[in-house]
Structures are given as structure tokens and as C-alpha cells.
Phi, psi and omega in degrees: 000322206284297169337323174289296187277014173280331188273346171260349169288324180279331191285321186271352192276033178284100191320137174315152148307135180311137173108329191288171189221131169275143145062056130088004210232286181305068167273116167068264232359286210209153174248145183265341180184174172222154174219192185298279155314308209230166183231127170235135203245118156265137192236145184254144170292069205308359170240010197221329193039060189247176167253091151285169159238165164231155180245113192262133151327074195334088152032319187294331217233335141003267179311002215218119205304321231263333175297318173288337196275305188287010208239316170276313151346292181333305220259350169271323210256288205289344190267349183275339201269286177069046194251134203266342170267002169250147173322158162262159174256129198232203197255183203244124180221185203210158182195154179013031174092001177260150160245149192223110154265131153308120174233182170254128181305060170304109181254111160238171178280142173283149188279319199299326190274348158293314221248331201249330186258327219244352157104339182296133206241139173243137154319148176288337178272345171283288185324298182292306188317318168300296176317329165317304188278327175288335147282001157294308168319289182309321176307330162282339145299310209264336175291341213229024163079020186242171182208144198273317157088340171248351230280099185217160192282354160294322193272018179260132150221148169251120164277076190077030167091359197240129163298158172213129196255122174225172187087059179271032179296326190254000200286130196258118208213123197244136197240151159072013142107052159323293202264175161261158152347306196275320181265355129046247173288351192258328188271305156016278227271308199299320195294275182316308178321325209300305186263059177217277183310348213266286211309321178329286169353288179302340197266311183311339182274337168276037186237155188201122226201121192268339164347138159223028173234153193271152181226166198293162158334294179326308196291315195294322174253123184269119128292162188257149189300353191262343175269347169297299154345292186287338179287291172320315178301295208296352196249355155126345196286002159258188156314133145320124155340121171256320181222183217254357188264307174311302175313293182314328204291310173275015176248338177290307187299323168314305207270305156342282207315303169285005177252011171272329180293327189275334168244000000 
């Protein structure tokens, strides 16, 4: 079954072509990624002569109420944030049964093709300083009931050295006492695993290991112990984070401890 419908996305999921122009407004360029859901295109603004993205709805997924919903979700969670490290959201149109949102155009490097393609390594206090500022996002999500839920380094770019979080599919956003207390605290907890693995990702890169059996993190990267700490809390093998405050506290103490080393 799953073959089958992997064999009907490719023949029907095909990205527009470059040249082409959405909602009368919009051409082309390039396609920037595919996902689970959506096909994403940078479009030049033929009224603006700006650079956007647009965001599609897969062709595949088109029919089906539960694919549109989660499709509008998106785009309601990102127009409710209005956050400078996340895209704005400009509108929504509809075309030959596709659906489509318009977003702003961050330019940057995606962190997984910094890290797999172009080879970049971060330091452990640049790495917690990135986690820092990406927790500064989420904390601000999470004020505002929402939980991103996806949070992996394809869904990251850096700009000028600064995250930026895009890639709201999955993303959860709880109104009116939904949820309880305990599952919450569980989308947290989710959150939170996320940018505990995001940062391992930043540490790994300047590790190098003629070794040829892998051994855990812990043994593999040499670190200062508050950062060891805090890599626990997040992946769960401590106590667990209950909130974004709790984190910074010990993210602070990470980042002392090496500027203490460095002088």
C-alpha cells in the first residue's frame, strides 16, 4: 500500500516549472525544498520585484479535508506568531485546485547543508549561543500556546550567523484549555528533546574519530561538564525541563564555564 501511494505522489506531486507565474503575480525562480506536505518554491514578485516563497500544498494531498486543514493550521499558527525570526505570512490564493501561501523570503544558508555540504563547524560556546537564541524562539512560541514539534536542523537557516525557524507543518497550536496539563508538558518535553538533538548536531561537528566503533556522546565529545548537563536534561537522561526558564538557567552556567576556560 505504502508503494502505491509513494508511486502515486511521484507521478502526480510535480513541481512547477521555473518561468512559471502563480495568481497572476508571482514567477518561479527555483524550487527550495519538498516535504511531507508542501513543495516550496522562491518566487520573484512581479509587483514588488521582491524575492518570496511560496508554499504549496502537494497536488497529492489536495483531496483530502484532513491534508487542507493541516495546510491551513500552518498558515494560521505562523500569521498568529509575527515573530522576526519566523517568516510573515502575505496571503493565501488558490489555483487549478492547488493551494498556496506567500511568505518572506529568508536568505540564507538551511543549518543541514551548512553542516553536511559546505563542511561547517561550530565551537561549543557558538553552538550554545545558537541554542540560545533558538530558545529565545521557542520560548516564545510556547507563550503563545504553540509548539513547533518538528524543530530539526533542515528547518533551521542562518542568517548572518543568527537562526531563523521555518516549517510550521506540524506544528501545534492549543486554544481554550484543549489539552491538560500533562500533554502540555509533553509537547514541551517534545520541544525541548528537539533542540537538545539540533545542538548534539553543532557539537558533532568538529569531532573526528579514527575509531571504528561509535561510542555515546557522552564518551565522544569532550565537553565542559555544565554542558554535559544540560545535553541531559534535554534528551531526557535527567530530570526533564519543565519550562524555557529552567533551560536558560543552565545554559547560562554552560556558556560561563567556557568563557571561563577561554581566559
Amino acid at each position: 500500500m505504502r508503494s502505491i501511494r509513494k508511486l502515486y505522489q511521484f507521478f502526480v506531486d510535480i513541481p512547477i516549472e521555473a518561468g512559471s507565474t502563480l495568481n497572476d503575480r508571482f514567477e518561479v525562480l527555483r524550487v527550495l525544498g519538498t516535504g511531507s506536505y508542501g513543495i516550496v518554491y522562491l518566487c520573484k514578485d512581479l509587483k514588488t520585484l521582491e524575492n518570496k516563497v511560496i508554499k504549496q500544498l502537494r497536488p497529492s494531498k489536495r483531496k483530502k479535508r484532513r491534508e487542507i486543514e493541516l495546510f491551513e493550521n500552518e498558515i494560521k499558527v505562523m500569521r498568529s506568531l509575527n515573530h522576526p525570526r519566523v517568516p510573515a505570512v502575505y496571503e493565501t490564493f488558490t489555483g487549478n485546485g492547488n493551494y498556496f501561501y506567500v511568505m518572506s523570503f529568508i536568505e540564507g544558508d538551511n543549518l543541514e547543508d551548512l553542516i553536511f555540504e559546505k563542511k561547517k563547524t561550530f565551537k561549543e560556546k557558538e553552538s550554545l549561543l545558537i541554542l540560545a537564541e533558538l530558545l529565545e524562539i521557542v520560548k516564545e512560541l510556547h507563550f503563545n500556546s504553540i509548539y513547533h514539534l518538528d524543530l530539526r536542523i533542515p528547518n533551521i537557516i542562518m542568517k548572518k550567523n543568527h537562526p531563523y525557524l521555518i516549517d510550521f507543518g506540524l506544528s501545534k497550536r492549543v486554544l481554550n484549555n484543549e489539552l491538560n496539563q500533562q500533554k502540555i508538558q509533553a509537547l514541551k518535553q517534545q520541544d525541548y528533546y528537539d533542540l537538545g538533538e539540533i545542538l548534539l548536531y553543532l557539537l558533532y561537528t568538529t569531532y573526528s574519530s579514527e575509531k571504528k566503533k561509535a561510542l555515546p556522546w557522552k564518551e565522544e565529545l569532550s565537553l565542559e561538564k555544565e554542558t554535559v548537563f544540560l545535553l541531559k536534561r534535554l534528551l531526557g537522561t535527567k530530570e526533564t525541563y519543565s519550562n524555557s526558564r529552567e533551560i536558560l538557567v543552565d545554559l547560562r552556567a554552560a556558556l560561563k564555564a567556557g568563557q571561563q576556560d577561554i581566559n
